[in-house]
Every structure is written in C-alpha cells, then in structure tokens.
N, C-alpha and C positions, 0 to 999 in steps of 0.2 A: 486474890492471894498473890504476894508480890512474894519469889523467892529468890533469896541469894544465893551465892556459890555457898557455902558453909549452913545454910537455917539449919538442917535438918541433918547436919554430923552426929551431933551427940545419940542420935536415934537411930544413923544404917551405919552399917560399916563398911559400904560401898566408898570408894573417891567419887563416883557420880552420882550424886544424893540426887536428883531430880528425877531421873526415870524411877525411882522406887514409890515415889508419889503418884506414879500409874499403875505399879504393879501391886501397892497397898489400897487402891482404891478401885477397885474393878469397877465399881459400879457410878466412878466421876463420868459428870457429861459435858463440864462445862467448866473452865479457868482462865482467870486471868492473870497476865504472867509480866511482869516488868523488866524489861531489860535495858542494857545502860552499862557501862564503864564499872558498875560495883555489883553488877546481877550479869546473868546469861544474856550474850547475845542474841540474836535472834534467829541468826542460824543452825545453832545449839540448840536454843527451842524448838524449830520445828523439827530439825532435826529427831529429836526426842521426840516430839508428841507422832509423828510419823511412825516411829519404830515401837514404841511403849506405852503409848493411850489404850485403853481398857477397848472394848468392842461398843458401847453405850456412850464413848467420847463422840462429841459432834459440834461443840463451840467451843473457840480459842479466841481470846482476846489481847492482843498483844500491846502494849504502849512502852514505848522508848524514853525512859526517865531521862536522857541525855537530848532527846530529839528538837525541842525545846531551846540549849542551848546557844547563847550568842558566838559571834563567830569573831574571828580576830583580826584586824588587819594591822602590819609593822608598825604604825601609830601607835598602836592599842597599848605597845610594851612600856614598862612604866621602868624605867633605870632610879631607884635607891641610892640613899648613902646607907653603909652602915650602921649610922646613929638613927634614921627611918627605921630603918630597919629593924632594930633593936626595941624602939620603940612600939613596933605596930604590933596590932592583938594575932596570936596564933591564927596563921590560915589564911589573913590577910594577902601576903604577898607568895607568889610561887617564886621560887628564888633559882635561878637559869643561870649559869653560866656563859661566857660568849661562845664556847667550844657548842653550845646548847642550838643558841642562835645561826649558825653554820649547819647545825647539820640538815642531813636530806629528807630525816622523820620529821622535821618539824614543818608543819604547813601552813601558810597565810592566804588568805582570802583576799582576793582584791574586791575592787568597789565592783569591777567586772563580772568575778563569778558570783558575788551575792545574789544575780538571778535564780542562780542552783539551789540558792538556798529557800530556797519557798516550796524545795522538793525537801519530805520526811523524811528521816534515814533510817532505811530497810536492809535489808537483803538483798546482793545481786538478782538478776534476775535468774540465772544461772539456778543460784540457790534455791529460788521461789518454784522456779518450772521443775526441779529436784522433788522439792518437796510436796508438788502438787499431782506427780506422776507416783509418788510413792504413797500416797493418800487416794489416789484409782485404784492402784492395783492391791489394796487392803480387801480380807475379806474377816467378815462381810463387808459387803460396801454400804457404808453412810454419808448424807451430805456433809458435808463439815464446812461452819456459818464459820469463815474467819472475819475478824472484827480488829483491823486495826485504830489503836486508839491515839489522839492527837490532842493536843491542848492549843493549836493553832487553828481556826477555821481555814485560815487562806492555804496552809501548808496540803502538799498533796504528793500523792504518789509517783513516781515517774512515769512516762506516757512506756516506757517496753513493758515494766511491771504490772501496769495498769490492763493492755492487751493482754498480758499472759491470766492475769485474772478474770479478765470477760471470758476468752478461752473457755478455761475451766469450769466457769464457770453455765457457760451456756453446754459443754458435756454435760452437765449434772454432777461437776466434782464436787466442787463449792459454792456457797452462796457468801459473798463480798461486801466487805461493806466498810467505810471508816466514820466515824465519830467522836465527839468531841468528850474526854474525859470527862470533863467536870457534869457531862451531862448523864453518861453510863452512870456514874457515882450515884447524883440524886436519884437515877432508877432502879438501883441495886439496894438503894434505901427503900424505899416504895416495896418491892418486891417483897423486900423484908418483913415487913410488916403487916 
C-alpha cells in the first residue's frame, strides 16, 4: 500500500490521514508504506507506526520512491534560451533562476561525495534509535520485522544506522532486514495467489 499525504482525505476528517489507517484497522499486521518528496517521510512514518499501529502490527516495509534518484553535480545544469524553452514538452526543464543557483538550499554533489551515495536515504540515526526505543517500550511487546526496501543491490545503510539496528536488534526489538523491491513485489504476487 503506497500512501500519499492527501489518499485517504475524502474519508477522515483528521489533517493526518495516515494514523487513522491504524486506528481503522486494528487487526493490520503488516504495510508497506512509500516515501519520497510526494508521500511521508520516513520519519513521519515511523513516527506514526510507533504511536498508532494496532497491538497485532509487527512488519513494516518502508521503500523511498526518491531513494533511487541521480544526484547532480554543477555540470549537470542545463542553461535554455527561451525559444528551448518554449518549445520543450511540459516537465522537461525545471526552470531556476540565478537568484536559485546562489542560494544555500540548493546542493551539489561533487565527483567526491558521490561515495555517500551508495548509502540509502533514511532517517537520522537519532530518529531511528527514537523510534526503536519507542517500539520496546510498547505494550504488549512484539518483534517488529522492519524491512527496508531498495531498488539498488549495492546501495546500503549507513554503518551508525546499521549498529543501531543490530542493537535492537539482538534486544529482541526487531528483526532487520533490506531487500530488493522488485523482488518483495514478485513475492507479494505469489503470496497472493
């Protein structure tokens, strides 16, 4: 189940439509939840599944629809005329101003940090050890199988995040794991059937 900020408006009258999908289904055990630039983050997620999972929750599967994406280094910018521009199909070009290019939000990758990027993009670690202490101290207590999901084989976890989930993992908080999208898919079809 991939859910956006807005799916499930027309149906609660809550502004935070996602924990109602815990509170309307007491007896869910298991979701998986997409997050990205046009869904919940992930710290929102667990955030939520922390606070508002039924007592019978015990697998989360989380995959970053963004996580995937290329990275950009100041080569990458493509400067337009406006007849380009004019011409190109909707969507094509993101159109920046120099005022754009200046500023402090905006950030370039060098050829340097592209090592980083062969790390997934999660949650602070901060966030993660949050949300792994507030998933102990739930009662009842149950294991909870987190499952993040990847479409990169090589791409991995960062090594503090990675400790904080052996951790917990060898407490008996959770059991950890990552996997390759396209592979949970064909087994959710199987299952299915």
């Amino acid at each position: 189940m991939s859910i956006k900020n807005d799916t499930f408006a027309p149906l609660l009258p809550s502004p935070c439509y996602t924990p109602s999908i815990f509170i309307r289904c007491q007896y869910l055990e298991s979701i998986k939840i997409w997050c990205g630039v046009e869904y919940l983050n992930e710290t929102e997620v667990l955030e939520i599944v922390a606070n508002h999972s039924p007592n019978s929750f015990h697998e989360l599967k989380i995959y970053n629809a963004d996580s995937d994406s290329n990275f950009a280094s100041p080569g990458d910018i493509e400067f337009v005329s406006p007849e380009e521009l004019e011409s190109a199909s909707p969507g094509h070009f993101e159109i920046v101003s120099p005022e754009d290019l200046e500023s402090e939000d905006l950030e370039f990758v060098s050829p340097e940090d592209l090592e980083s990027s062969k790390y997934l993009k999660f949650v602070s670690p901060k966030d993660l050890e949050s949300f792994f202490i507030s998933w102990e101290n739930r009662v009842p207590k149950k294991l909870l199988s987190l499952i993040i999901l990847k479409k990169d084989e090589n791409k991995l976890l960062d090594e503090e995040s990675m400790k904080l989930a052996k951790k917990y993992e060898n407490l008996g908080v959770i059991k950890f794991g990552t996997k390759l999208y396209d592979d949970d898919e064909v087994e959710e079809v199987f299952e299915y059937f």
